[in-house]
N, C-alpha and C positions, 0 to 999 in steps of 0.2 A: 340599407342595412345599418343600425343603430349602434353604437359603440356598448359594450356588456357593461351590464348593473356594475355601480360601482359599489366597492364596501362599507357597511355600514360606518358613519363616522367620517367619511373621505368624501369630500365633493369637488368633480374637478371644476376647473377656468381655464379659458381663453384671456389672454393680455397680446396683445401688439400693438409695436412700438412702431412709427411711423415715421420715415426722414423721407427727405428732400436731397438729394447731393449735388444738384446741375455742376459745381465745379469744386476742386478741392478748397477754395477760398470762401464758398456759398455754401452754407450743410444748415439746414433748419429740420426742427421736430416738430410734431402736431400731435399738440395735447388738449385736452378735452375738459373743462371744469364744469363737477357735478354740482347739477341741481336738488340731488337726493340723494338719501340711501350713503351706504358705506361709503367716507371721503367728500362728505358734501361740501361743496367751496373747495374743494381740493383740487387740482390738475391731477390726473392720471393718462394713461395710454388707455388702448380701446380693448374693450373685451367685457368676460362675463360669465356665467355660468352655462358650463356642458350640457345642452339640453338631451332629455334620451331619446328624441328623434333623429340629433347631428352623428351623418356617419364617421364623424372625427374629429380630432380635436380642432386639425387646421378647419374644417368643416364649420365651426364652431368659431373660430375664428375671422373668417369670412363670414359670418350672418353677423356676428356682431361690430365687426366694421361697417359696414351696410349700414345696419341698422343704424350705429350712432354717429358715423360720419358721413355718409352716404357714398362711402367707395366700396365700390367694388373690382376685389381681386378674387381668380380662380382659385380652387382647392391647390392646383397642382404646383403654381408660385406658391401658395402660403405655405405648403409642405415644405418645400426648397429652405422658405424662410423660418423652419423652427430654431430655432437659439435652444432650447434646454428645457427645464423642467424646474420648478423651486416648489418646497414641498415646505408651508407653514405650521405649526404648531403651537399653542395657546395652556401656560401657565393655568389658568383658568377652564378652560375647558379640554381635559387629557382624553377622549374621546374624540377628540375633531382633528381631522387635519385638512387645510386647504392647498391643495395642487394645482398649480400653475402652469399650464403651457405657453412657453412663452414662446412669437414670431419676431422679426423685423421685418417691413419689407419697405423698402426705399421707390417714391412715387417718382416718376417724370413727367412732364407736362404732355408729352408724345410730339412737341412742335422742336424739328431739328435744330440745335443751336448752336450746329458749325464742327460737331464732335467735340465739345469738351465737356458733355454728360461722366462723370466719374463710372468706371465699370470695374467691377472685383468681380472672381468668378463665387464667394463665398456670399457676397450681396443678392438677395433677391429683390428684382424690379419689375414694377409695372406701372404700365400708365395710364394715369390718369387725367380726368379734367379737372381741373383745380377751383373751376367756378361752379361747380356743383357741390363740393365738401359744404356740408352744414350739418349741423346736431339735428336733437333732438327733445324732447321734454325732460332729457335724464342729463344731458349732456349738451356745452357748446364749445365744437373745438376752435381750436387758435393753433396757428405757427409762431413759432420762437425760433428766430433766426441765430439769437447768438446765446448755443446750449448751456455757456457758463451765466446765464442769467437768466434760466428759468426757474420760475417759480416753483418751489418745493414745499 
């Protein structure tokens, strides 16, 4: 089942944002810099536009992780992981607004490291393999281990 026609003028996205927690000393994000299109040379988070075949936004969210980082998380984590909604609008163009749905969901390696993986019950987690993340011709992500020095 496909999510209903959106209104003229309004197009949604998917964005998720991507951490690392393994301990409260160790938190890294994985960001992606574009090779094209809106934000090119830019680091962004992963996502993209609502296709009208995805049954949801998280839905939507999940293919485009895949797709540009090669992870894959279930619909039913990414649901867990939505954060909110930002709804943009354009001086320039008063007919458009661009709506955002936004995730987090925080990776583990799935290899035990003694219990001091960081766990919040508000955090959604899953795990992954970390040596298969790589981009794509649109994107190539990177970890940024120390959040006050990523590039913006």
């Amino acid at each position: 089942r496909a999510l209903p026609k959106s209104l003229p003028g309004r197009t949604h996205y998917s964005l998720v944002i991507v951490t690392s927690t393994p301990s409260p000393s160790r938190r890294r994000i994985l960001l992606g810099r574009k090779h094209r299109g809106f934000g090119k040379g830019l680091y962004n988070s992963f996502g993209g536009k609502v296709d009208p075949t995805d049954a949801s936004h998280a839905a939507a969210a999940v293919r485009e992780l895949h797709e540009e980082a090669n992870v894959l998380v279930d619909v039913v984590t990414m649901e867990s992981g939505a954060v909110g909604t930002i709804h943009f609008t354009f001086d320039e163009e008063e007919d458009f607004e661009m709506i955002v749905h936004l995730f987090r969901i925080d990776l583990s390696d799935g290899k035990d490291d003694g219990g001091s993986k960081v766990t919040r019950s508000n955090l959604a987690t899953a795990s992954a393999d970390f040596s298969v993340i790589r981009g794509c011709e649109e994107i190539t992500p990177q970890w940024f281990a120390d959040w006050r020095s990523m590039p913006l």
